[in-house]
Residue, then its C-alpha position, 0 to 999 in steps of 0.5 A: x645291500x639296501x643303503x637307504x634301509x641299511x641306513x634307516x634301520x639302523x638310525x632306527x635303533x639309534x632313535x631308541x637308544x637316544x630315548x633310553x639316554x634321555x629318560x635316565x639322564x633325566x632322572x639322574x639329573x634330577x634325583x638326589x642320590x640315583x643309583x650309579x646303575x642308571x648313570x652307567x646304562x645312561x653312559x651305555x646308552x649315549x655312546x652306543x648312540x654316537x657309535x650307531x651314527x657312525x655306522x651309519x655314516x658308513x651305511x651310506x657311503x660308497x664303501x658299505x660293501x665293504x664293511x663286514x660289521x654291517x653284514x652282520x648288523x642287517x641280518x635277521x636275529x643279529x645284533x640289530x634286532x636283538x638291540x632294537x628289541x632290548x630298547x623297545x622293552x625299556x622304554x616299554x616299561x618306562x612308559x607303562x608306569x607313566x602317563x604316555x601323555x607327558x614325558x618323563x612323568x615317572x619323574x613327579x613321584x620320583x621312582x625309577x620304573x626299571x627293576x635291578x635285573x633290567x638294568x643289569x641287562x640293558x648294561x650289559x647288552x647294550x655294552x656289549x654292542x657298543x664295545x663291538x661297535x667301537x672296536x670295529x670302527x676303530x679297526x685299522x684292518x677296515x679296508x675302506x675309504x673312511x674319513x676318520x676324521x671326520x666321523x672321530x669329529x662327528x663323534x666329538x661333536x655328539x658329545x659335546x652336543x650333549x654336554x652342552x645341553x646338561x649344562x643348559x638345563x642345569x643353568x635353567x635349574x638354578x635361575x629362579x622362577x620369576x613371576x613377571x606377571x605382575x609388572x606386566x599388569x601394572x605395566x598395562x593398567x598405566x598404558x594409554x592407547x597410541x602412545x607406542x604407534x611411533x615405534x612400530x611405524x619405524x623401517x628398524x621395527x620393521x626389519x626386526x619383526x622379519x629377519x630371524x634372528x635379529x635383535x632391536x635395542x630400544x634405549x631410553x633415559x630411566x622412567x621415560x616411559x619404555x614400559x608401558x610403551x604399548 
């Protein structure tokens, strides 16, 4: 077996997958009263995702011969195909009903673009693969070398992962939009040329602006001027 078209194939699919989570976590997060058919194809969805990484960490290790779930994955009408083109349709008709330009632009007009039957078959397909998937995985009769461990840590990783960036974007939903615009403006309508040369001839400055990830503090006694510095 092919490692590297094995494992590409089906990060592929895991690819697909991922993009069906986004799109109906996006809308579930941001529509009020969404149907729990979305949430439900969106669970399907995240876990058939982390379940397809896993497979994959098994597609390339030196024990993929070994796994009969691959076998049946990589042949041609199998499991793998039969997802990728379930996924493909998807987001195929998510995409026409948007402007393929902007992700997710169903979303200004609130409207789901997957009918009812779509759903239910999206559900149930992409379950029953998942369910097929996890229990393979999960399999003591698998007569590999596998770190389970590590791909059981992997899987925990990927959710909290995803968890982690739920949570973030509902952080960004309640902090206000604040225009700083006009501050700035003022800021630099009182600000006289060469006043903040000092600064940016400082070694601290100069390290700042080229280490990634560092942070310069500048301190100053209030309406000593820090703002319109330059």
């Amino acid at each position: 077996m092919e490692v590297l078209g094995t494992g590409s194939a089906i990060l592929a699919v895991a690819e697909l997958s991922l993009r069906l989570f986004e799109a109906c976590d996006a809308y579930y997060q941001t529509v009020k009263g969404a149907s729990n058919e979305i949430k439900t194809l969106r669970d399907h969805a995240g876990v058939f995702n982390t379940a397809l990484k896993a497979l994959n960490a098994l597609a390339t290790s030196s024990d993929a011969g070994k796994v009969p779930i691959l076998a049946e994955w990589m042949q041609d009408g199998g499991p793998r195909d039969e997802c990728a083109e379930l996924l493909t349709d998807l987001l195929a008709k998510l995409a026409k009903q948007g402007d393929r330009k902007e992700k997710h632009s169903w979303l200004k007009n609130l409207d789901w673009p997957l009918k009812k039957e779509d759903m239910e078959n999206g559900i149930n397909t992409i379950g029953s693969h998942r369910e097929s998937l996890v229990m393979a995985l999960g399999s003591d009769n698998l007569t590999v070398s596998l770190d389970t461990n590590r791909v059981a840590t992997m899987i925990r990783d990927d959710i909290a992962i995803k968890e982690r960036e739920n949570l973030l974007q509902k952080m960004l939903k309640w902090i206000p939009a604040v225009d700083t615009s006009v501050n700035h403006k003022e800021a630099r309508r009182k600000h006289q040329a060469g006043t903040g040369d000092w600064l940016f001839q400082l070694e601290e400055f100069s390290k700042w602006k080229t280490t990634r990830g560092s942070v310069m503090w500048l301190s100053g006694m209030l309406g000593c001027g820090k703002t319109i510095l330059r």
